[in-house]
N, C-alpha and C positions, 0 to 999 in steps of 0.2 A: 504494500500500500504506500503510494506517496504523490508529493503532491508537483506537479510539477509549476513552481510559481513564477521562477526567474533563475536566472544564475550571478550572480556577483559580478561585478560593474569595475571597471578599473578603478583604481583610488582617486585619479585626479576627478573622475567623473562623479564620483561618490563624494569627496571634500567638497568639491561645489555645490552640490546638494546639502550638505549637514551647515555648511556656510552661510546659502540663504534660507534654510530652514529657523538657523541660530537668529537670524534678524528678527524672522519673522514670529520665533518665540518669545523675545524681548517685548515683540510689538504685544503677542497673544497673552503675558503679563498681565499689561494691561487692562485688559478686556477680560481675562478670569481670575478670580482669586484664589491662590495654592488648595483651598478646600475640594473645589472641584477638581482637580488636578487628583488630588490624594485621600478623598474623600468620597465612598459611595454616594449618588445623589440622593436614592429610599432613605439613608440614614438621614442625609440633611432635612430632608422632611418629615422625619418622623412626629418632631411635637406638632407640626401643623394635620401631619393624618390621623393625629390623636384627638382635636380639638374637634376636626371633620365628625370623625364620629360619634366624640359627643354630641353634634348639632351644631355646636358654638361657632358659626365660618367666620362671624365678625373678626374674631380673637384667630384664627387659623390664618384667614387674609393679613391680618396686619403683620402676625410671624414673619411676613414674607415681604421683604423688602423689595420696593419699587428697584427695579433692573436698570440699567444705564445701556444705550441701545448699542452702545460698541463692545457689552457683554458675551460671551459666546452662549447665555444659556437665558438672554433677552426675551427672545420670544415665550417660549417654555416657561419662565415665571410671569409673564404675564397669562399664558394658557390657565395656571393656575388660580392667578386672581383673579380672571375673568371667571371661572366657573365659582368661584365661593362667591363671590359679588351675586352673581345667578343664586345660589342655595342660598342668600341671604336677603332674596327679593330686592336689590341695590340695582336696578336692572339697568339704571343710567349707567352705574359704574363701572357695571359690568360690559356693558354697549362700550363704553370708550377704552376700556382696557383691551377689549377683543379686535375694538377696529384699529388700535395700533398694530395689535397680531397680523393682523390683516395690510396694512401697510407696509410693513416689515418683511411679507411674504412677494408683494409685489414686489420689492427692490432688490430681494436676493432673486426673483426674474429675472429681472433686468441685467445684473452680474452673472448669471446664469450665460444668458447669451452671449455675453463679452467671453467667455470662458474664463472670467478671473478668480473669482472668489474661490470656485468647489478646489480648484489647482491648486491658490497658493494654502489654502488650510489644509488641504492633504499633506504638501511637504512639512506643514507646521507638525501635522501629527508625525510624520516621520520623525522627530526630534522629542517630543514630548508623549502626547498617546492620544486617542480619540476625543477624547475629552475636550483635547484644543480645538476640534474643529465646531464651529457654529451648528445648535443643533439645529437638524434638519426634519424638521414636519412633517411625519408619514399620512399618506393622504386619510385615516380616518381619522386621524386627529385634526387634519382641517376639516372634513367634511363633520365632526362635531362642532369646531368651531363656528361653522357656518349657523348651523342647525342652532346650538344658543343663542348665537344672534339673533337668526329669524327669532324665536321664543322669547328674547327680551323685545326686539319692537312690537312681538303682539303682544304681550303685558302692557307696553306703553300706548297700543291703541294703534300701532302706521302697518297697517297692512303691508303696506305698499312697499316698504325697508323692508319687511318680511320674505317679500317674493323677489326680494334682489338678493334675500340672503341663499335660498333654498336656490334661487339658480346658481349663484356660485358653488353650494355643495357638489351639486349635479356635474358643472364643469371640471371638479376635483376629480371624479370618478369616473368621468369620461376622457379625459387626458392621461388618468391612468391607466386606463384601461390599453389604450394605445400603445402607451410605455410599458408595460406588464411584461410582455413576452421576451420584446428587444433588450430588455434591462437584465431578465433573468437569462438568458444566452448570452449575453456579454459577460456575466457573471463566473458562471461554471464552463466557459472555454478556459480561464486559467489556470483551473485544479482538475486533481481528479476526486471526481465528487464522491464517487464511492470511500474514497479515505476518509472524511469529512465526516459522511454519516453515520461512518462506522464509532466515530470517537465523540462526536460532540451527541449528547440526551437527546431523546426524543421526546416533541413536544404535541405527539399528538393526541395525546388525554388533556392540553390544554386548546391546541386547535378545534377539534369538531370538527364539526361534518364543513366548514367554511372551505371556498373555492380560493382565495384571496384575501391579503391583509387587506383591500379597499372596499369594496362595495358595500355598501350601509344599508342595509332594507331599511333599517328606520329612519333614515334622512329621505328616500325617494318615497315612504310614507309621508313624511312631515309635508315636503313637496305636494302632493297629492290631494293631501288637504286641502292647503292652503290654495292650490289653483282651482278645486272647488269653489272654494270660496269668493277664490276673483271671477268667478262666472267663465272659466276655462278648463272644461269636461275633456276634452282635448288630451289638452297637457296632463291633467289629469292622471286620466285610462293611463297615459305611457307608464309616467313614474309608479303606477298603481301593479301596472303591469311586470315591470321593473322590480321593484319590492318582493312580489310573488314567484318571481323566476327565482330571487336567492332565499324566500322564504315559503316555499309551496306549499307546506302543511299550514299557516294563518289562516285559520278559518274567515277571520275579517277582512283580510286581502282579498280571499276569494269572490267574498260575497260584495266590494269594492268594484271588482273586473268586472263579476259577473254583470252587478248594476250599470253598471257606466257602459261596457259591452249593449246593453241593452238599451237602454237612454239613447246612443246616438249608434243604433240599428246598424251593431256589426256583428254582421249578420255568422260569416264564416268564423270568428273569435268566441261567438255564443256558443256555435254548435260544440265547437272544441272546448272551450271551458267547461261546460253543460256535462261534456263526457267526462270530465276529469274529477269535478267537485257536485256534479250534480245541477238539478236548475236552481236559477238565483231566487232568491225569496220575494215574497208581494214586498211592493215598495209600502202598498195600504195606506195612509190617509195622507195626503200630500202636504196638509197643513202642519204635521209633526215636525217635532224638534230632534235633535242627535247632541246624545253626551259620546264626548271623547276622552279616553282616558289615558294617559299615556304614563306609563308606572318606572319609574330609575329605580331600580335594585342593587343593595351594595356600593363597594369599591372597587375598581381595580386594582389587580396585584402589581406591585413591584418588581422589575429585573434581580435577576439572582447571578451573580458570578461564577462561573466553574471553567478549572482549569484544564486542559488535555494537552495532550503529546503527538504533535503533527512531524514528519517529514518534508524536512527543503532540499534541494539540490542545491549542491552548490557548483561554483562555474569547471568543478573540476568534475561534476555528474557524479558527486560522491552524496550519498541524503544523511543528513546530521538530523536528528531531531530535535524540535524546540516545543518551548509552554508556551501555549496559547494563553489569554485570559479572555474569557468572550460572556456577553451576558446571554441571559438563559430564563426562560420561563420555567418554575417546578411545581410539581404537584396536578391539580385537578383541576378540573371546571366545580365550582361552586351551584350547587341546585336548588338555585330557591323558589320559595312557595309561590305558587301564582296567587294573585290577588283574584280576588270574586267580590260580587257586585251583587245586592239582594236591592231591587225595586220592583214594587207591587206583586210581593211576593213569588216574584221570575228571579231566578240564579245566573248569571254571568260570568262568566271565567275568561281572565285575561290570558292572551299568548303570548310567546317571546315572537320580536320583531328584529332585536339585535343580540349579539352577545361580542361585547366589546373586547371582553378576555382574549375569547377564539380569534377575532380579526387583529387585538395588539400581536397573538401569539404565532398566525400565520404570516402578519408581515414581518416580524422577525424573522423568521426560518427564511423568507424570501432574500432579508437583507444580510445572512449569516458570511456567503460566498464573498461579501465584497469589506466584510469587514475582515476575513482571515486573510484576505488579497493585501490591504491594508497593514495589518499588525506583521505580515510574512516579510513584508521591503521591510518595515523597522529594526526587526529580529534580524536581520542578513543585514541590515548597514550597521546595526552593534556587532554581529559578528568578525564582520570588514575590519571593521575599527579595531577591533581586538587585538586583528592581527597584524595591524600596519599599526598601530600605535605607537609600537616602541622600536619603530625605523624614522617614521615621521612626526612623528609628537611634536615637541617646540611648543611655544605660544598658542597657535592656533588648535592642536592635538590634544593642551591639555585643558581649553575651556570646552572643547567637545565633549572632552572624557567626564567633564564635571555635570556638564549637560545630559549626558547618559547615565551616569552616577543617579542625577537627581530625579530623570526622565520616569513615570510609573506607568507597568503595562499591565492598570487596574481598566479593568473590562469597562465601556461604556452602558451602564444600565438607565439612563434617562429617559425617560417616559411621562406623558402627562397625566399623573398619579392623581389629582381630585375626579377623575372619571369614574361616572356609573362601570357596576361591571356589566349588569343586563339590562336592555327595557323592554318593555310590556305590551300591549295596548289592549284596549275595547274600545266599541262602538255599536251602542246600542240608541235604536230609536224611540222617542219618548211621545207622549200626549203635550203639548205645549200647559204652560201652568206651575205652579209648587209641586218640585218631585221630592219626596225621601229617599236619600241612596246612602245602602249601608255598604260599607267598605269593610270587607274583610282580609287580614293580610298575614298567614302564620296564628297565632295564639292572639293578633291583637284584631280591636274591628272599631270603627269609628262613622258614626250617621251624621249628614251633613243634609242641611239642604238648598237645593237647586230651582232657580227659576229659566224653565225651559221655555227659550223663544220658540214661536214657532218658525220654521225655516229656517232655523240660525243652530251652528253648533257651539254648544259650548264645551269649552274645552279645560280640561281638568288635569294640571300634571302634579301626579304623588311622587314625591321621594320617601324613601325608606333605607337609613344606612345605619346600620346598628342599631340602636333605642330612641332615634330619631325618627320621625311622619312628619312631612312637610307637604301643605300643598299649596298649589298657586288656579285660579280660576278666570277665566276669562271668555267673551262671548268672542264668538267669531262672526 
């Protein structure tokens, strides 16, 4: 088994590289503080995942120090504020922390295409370790980002912000999709993958049954909604459609295509859907209202480090092996209880629409290839070094050595840790008027009541994270 990554590079060509990587760690100094560097990031958050769970996000949020934007892990704490700002109904707050997320994202666009940015922070890692490089936003973390956005402009009443947010998720997940295959073949032509799998856990009691770390049923649900809502049945069906292709067994998805399939008389989509899930249900009195419910379940889990033992060639095709340190999802998918729904004595039971786990834990494994690609040049230019050291050393040999000395190859576990780990949804339709609806969730249950427009949804989202129920209500 081995891996074939590179072979050793002559010294001049090698010192030139550790030379401008040396600049450019001086510079990446700056922009991170030694804690990241040498410090797991789950640990750095620990007392604010603590405070998360008790409820408290006021006191979680403020743990968390506003980021300075020439940060390497900028965005990513703002990811975090924006979502406690959200669990804390601060919805402004949360709006403006996320749309900086958002503006940050376009700009490393824009560096994207110059090809500057991703180059020179890679040679930075080559000097230091992944950690230097700016984290990079795997698409369902933006496509959540999106997705709270739209949910705080509808709390604040602008629709309209809403369906700008829901397209952006959609455009995450379509650009990816593009990039999906190309990225993974560019990845596994420089190893041999079989060695890989054989050394690094397997995550797929944390993956599931998911095709990909991207595609979000529950974002092209929220979509779906919400262009309901704007009077575009259209757009709709698609994302509705969408949602159901990566979650087939939702029974409320179904009966979504089914309806909209029928509403605007597709005719061959009927017949097919009709055979798969059966016919859609009577719409029955058109004046009726619809509660929506949409349930966050949990945390997600934290990267876990684990060390293995790969093979490199080196330029003489001799394979030395080295320690990997790479992050790793462990353990299990968490199963928690669906929520049910008791009005007018009718029982309701929520579905999973997402499960955030399985998508952090599949785009991981996606991105595992380019991170060993990564840490393999580091390991072979410390080895280089080692051995030219004490032929060329001098001044310049010995601030490398100290560079390497100090350099740590602690695995990158950074993740956006205030995330749900599952959601939910119902959608049931109502008599317009004063509804009673009892919430049942686990051992606890909680009766609220609703006033149902008619022809209007309202929509209802529960959080549940430990010994915390949180809900937020809003008409559509």
């Amino acid at each position: 088994m081995s891996i074939h990554l590179l072979t050793l590079r002559p010294y001049h060509v090698l010192k030139t590289i550790l030379i401008a990587g040396l600049l450019l760690s001086v510079s990446a100094c700056t922009s991170m503080s030694f804690k990241n560097v040498f410090s797991d990031y789950a640990d750095q958050l620990k007392s604010v995942r603590s405070a998360q769970l008790n409820g408290d996000f006021k006191a979680a949020a403020a743990m968390i120090e506003t980021p300075k934007s020439t940060q390497t892990n900028y965005a990513l704490t703002l990811l975090e504020k924006g979502r406690l700002s959200f669990l804390a109904n601060d919805w402004t707050q949360s709006r403006k922390e996320f749309n900086l997320v958002s503006d940050a994202l376009e700009q490393e666009a824009v560096k994207a295409k110059l090809r500057v940015s991703k180059g020179l922070a890679n040679v930075t890692a080559l000097v230091s370790s992944d950690n230097a490089i700016t984290y990079d936003i795997p698409a369902y973390e933006q496509t959540m980002l999106h997705s709270y956005q739209a949910l705080n402009y509808l709390f604040l009443g602008q629709i309209d912000g809403a369906l700008v947010e829901v397209r952006r998720a959609n455009l995450v997940q379509e650009n990816a999709l593009k990039e999906y295959q190309q990225d993974i073949d560019k990845a596994t032509e420089k190893f041999d993958k079989k060695a890989l799998n054989e050394a690094y856990p397997s995550m797929s009691a944390m993956i599931g049954d998911v095709k990909n770390g991207f595609q979000n049923a529950y974002t092209f649900y929220l979509s779906g909604l919400l262009y309901e809502v704007a009077k575009q049945p259209n757009d709709a069906y698609i994302d509705y459609k969408r949602a159901l292709e990566i979650y087939p067994a939702n029974r409320y998805l179904q009966q979504d295509v089914l309806r909209l399939a029928t509403q605007l008389n597709m005719v061959d989509d009927l017949a097919l859907y009709s055979a798969k899930y059966g016919p859609p249900q009577s719409a029955g009195n058109v004046d009726k209202g619809e509660l929506v419910i949409i349930v966050e379940r949990g945390v997600i889990q934290a990267k876990q480090e684990v060390a293995i033992s790969l093979p490199i060639f080196t330029n003489a095709y001799q394979a030395r092996f080295f320690n990997f340190a790479l992050p790793v999802y462990q353990g299990k998918l968490t199963q928690h209880a669906m929520l049910s729904v008791n009005i007018n004595e009718q029982r309701y039971a929520a579905e999973p629409i997402a499960k955030l786990q399985s998508l952090a834990s599949k785009q991981l494994q996606e991105q595992v290839p380019a991170l060993v690609t990564r840490q393999a040049l580091r390991l072979v230019a410390k080895e280089q070094l080692r051995r030219t050291m004490s032929k060329e050393g001098g001044d310049i040999g010995n601030i490398l050595a100290t560079i390497y000395n100090m350099a740590s190859e602690q695995a990158d576990t950074r993740s956006w840790l205030t995330l749900p780990d599952e959601v939910q949804i119902i959608r049931i339709p109502l008599d317009a008027g004063k509804q009673q609806v009892k919430l049942v969730y686990g051992s606890k249950n909680e009766t609220i009541d609703l006033d149902i427009k008619a022809k209007r949804i309202t929509l209802l989202n529960l959080t549940t994270i430990d010994q915390f129920e949180g809900l937020k209500i809003t008409q559509l």
